[in-house]
Structure formats: C-alpha cells, structure tokens
N, C-alpha and C positions, 0 to 999 in steps of 0.2 A: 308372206301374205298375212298370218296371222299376227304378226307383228305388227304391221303396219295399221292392221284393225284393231288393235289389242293397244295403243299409241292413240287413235283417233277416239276411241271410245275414252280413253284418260281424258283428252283435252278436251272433250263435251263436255265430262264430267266437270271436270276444273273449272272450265268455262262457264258454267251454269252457277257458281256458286263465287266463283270467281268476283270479287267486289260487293258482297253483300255481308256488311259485319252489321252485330248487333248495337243495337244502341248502345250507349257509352252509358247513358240516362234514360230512368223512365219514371214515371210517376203515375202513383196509383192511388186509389182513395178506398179506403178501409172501414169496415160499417164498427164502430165501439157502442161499449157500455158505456161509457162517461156521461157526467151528469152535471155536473157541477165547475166554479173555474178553477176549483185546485184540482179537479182531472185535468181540465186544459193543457194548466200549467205542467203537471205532472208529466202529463200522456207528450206535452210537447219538449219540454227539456230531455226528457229520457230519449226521445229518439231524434231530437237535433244533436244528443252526443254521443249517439251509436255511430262507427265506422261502417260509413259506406253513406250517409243520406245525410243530405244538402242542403233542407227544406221540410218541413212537418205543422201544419198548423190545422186544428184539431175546428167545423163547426159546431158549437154548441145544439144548435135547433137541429141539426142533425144528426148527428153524434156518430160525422163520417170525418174521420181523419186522413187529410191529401199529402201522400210524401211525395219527396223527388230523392231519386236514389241511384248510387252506382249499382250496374247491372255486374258490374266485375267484382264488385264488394257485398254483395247482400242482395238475398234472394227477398222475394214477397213473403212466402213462408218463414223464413227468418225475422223479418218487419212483425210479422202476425205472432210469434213466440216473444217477441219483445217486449210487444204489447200485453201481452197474455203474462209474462212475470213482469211487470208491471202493476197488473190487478185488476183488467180490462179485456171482456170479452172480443175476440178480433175477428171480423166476420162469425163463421160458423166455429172457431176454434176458440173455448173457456176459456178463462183467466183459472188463472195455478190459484188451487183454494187459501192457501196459505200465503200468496201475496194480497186476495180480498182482503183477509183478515189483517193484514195493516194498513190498512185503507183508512181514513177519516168516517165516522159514520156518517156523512153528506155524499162519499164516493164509494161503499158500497152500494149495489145492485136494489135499487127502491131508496135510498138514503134521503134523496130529494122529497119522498111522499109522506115522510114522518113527522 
C-alpha cells in the first residue's frame, strides 16, 4: 500500500511539471548609460558577438537596450556584466571603472553635456 501511494505521488509529481520546458529564448530590455552613437555601436557589436544572444539593438532616447538571448547560453546577469565591462551602467549594476576610463570622452557618464 505504501507503494502504491509512494508511485502515485511520483506521477502527480512528474505529471505537473511533465511538458513545461523553459524557453529556448527570451528577450529582455536593459536600462544603460549610453549616450552617444559610438555607444550604440559599441554597446551593440559587443553583445551581438557574445555567445548566447541573437539580437541587441540599443534606443538612443532611451538608453534601454533590447536583447534576444539563449536561456541555455547566457543569463541576464551575465548580459548586465557584459555590459558593465563594456563601460556601461546595466540597470542597477556600474560599469567596471576601468573600462569608463577607455571610453571616448562623448561615452563617458555626462560626455554628451560638455
């Protein structure tokens, strides 16, 4: 008998989760510091030849960059450290100070207001 409940409770289990895979792909859009179009360019070559993402194209008036990315190759957090040694603030997480400082001065942080 407790087998036989100990069996039935497996294939509930199983069966609830049974056919639910995660996306293969997802896309997500990312708040930067970028200011200029050699961040653009920058911000988008760097992470159209990151492994794992298929897609990066950066709004200027926003300065929100939308990827498409494999879920099996590259976390969002991953995406946001890219960015970040790059030389661009990613959401809440800094850019690496020592990649600002190879920045153009038009793509450092204020570069635009000078």
């Amino acid at each position: 008998m407790k087998t036989i409940l100990i069996v039935i409770a497996l294939f509930t289990v199983a069966g609830t989760t049974w056919g639910q895979k995660t996306p293969k792909t997802q896309t997500i859009v990312i708040h930067t510091s970028a200011e200029c179009g050699q961040c653009e360019e920058r911000l988008e070559n760097g992470l159209n030849f990151t492994k794992g993402v298929s897609f990066a194209e950066l709004n200027l008036e926003t300065q929100d960059i939308t990827i498409k990315y494999s879920t099996k190759k590259i976390t969002p957090e991953k995406l946001r450290a890219v960015i970040n040694e790059l030389g661009y603030d990613a959401d809440d997480t800094k850019a690496k100070p020592e990649a600002v400082e190879q920045l153009p001065a038009c793509c450092k942080p204020g570069g635009m207001e000078k």
